[in-house]
C-alpha positions as CSV (number, residue, x, y, z in Angstrom):
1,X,18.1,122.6,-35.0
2,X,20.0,125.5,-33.8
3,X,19.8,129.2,-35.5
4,X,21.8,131.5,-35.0
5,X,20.7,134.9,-35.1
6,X,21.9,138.1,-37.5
7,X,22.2,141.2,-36.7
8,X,18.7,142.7,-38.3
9,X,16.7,139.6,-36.9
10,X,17.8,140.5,-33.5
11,X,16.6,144.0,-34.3
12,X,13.3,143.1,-35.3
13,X,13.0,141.1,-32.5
14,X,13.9,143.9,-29.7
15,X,11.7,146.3,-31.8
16,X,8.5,143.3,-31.0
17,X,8.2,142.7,-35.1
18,X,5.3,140.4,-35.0
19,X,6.3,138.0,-37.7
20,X,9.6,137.3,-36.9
21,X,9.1,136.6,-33.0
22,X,5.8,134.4,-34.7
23,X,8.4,132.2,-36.5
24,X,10.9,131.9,-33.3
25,X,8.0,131.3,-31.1
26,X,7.1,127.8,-33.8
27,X,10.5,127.3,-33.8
28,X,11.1,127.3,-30.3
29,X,7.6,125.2,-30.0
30,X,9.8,122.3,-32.0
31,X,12.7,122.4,-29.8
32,X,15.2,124.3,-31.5
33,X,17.7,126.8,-29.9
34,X,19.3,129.8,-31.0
35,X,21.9,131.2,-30.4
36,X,23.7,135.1,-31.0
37,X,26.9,134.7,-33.1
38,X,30.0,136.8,-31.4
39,X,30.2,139.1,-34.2
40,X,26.6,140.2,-34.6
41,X,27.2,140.7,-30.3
42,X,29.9,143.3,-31.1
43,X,27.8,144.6,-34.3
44,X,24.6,145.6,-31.8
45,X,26.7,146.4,-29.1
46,X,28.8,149.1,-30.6
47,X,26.0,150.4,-32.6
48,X,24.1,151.1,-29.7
49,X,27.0,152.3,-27.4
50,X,28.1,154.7,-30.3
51,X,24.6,156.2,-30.4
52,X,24.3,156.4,-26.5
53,X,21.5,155.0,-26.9
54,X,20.8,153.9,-23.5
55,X,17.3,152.3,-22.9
56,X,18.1,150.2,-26.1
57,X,21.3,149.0,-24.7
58,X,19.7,148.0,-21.9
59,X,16.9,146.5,-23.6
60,X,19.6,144.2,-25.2
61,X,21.6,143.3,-22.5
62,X,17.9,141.8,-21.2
63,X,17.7,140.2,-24.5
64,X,20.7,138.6,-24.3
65,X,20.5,137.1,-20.9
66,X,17.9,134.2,-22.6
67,X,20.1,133.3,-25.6
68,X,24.1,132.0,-25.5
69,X,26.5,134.5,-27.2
70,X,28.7,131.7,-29.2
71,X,32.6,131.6,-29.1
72,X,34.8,132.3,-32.4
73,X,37.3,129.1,-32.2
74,X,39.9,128.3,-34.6
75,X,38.0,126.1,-36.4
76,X,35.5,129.1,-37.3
77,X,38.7,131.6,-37.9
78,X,40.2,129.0,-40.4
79,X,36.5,129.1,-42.0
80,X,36.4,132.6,-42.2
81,X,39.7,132.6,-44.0
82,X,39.1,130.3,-46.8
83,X,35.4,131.9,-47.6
84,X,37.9,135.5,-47.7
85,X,39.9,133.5,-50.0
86,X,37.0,132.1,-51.8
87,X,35.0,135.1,-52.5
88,X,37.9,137.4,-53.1
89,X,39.5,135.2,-55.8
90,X,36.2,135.7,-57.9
91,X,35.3,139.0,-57.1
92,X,33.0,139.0,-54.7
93,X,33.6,140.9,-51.5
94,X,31.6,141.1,-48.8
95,X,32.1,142.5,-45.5
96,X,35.0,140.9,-43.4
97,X,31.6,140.9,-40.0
98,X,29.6,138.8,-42.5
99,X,32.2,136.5,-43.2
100,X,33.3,136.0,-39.9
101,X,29.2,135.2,-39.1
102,X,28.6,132.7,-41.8
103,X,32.2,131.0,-40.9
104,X,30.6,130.7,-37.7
105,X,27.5,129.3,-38.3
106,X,29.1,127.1,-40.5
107,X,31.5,125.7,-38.2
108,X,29.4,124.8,-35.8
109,X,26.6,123.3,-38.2
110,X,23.9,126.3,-37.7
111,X,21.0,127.7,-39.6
112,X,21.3,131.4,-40.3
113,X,18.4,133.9,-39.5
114,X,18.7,136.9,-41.5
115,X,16.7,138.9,-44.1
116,X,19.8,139.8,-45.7
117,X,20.4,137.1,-48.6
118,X,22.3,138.9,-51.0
119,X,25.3,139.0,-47.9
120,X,25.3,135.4,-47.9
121,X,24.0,133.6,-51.3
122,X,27.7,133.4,-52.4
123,X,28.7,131.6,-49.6
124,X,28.4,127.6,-50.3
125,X,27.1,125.5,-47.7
126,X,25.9,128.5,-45.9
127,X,21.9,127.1,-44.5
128,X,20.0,130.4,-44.2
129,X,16.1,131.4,-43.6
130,X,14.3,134.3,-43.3
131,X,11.9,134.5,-40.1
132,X,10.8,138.5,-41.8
133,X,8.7,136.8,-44.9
């Protein structure tokens, strides 16, 4: 199995949220990998260089030296486009940094970590769990 890791997971992780580094410890105890999708990379990383926050920023450089930052191919791109497609021609826009992590993740066959549902629930095929509950 390999997750790949949102945005506010990665959070809760670097802020040592007890339940969510318990269920990545069991995961990691049953061989699965994770991995950080390129967008939620970008997502932290300008977040944190905007606020100048400069202990945090190094905190997640540390962080990111133990897991793989993944590769947007065109594979994932042509994903992204047709769940655009998909959710625009009913309505139901979500942000273009959430599409591009679910197209992603499904592209390359990976479980999403995330806390935040109601961002992906639309999105068929989409696997997602919740390592906060």
């Amino acid at each position: 199995m390999i997750y790949s890791l949102d945005t506010n997971i990665i959070s809760y992780m670097l802020q040592k949220n007890d339940l969510v580094l318990e269920n990545y410890k069991q995961e990691i105890k049953k061989g699965a990998e994770c991995i950080i999708p390129p967008m939620v990379y970008y997502e932290i990383k300008r977040g944190l260089l905007y606020k100048n926050a400069l202990v945090q920023a190094k905190s997640f450089d540390n962080f990111c030296k133990e897991f793989k930052v993944g590769e947007m191919n065109r594979k994932a791109w042509d994903k992204a486009a047709q769940i655009h497609a998909y959710l625009r021609q009913r309505g139901r826009i979500i942000d273009d940094g959430d599409i591009i992590i679910a197209a992603f993740c499904l592209a390359n066959a990976f479980t999403l970590v995330t806390n935040n549902k109601r961002h992906f629930e639309n999105i068929d095929g989409l696997e997602f769990v919740d390592w906060s509950k």
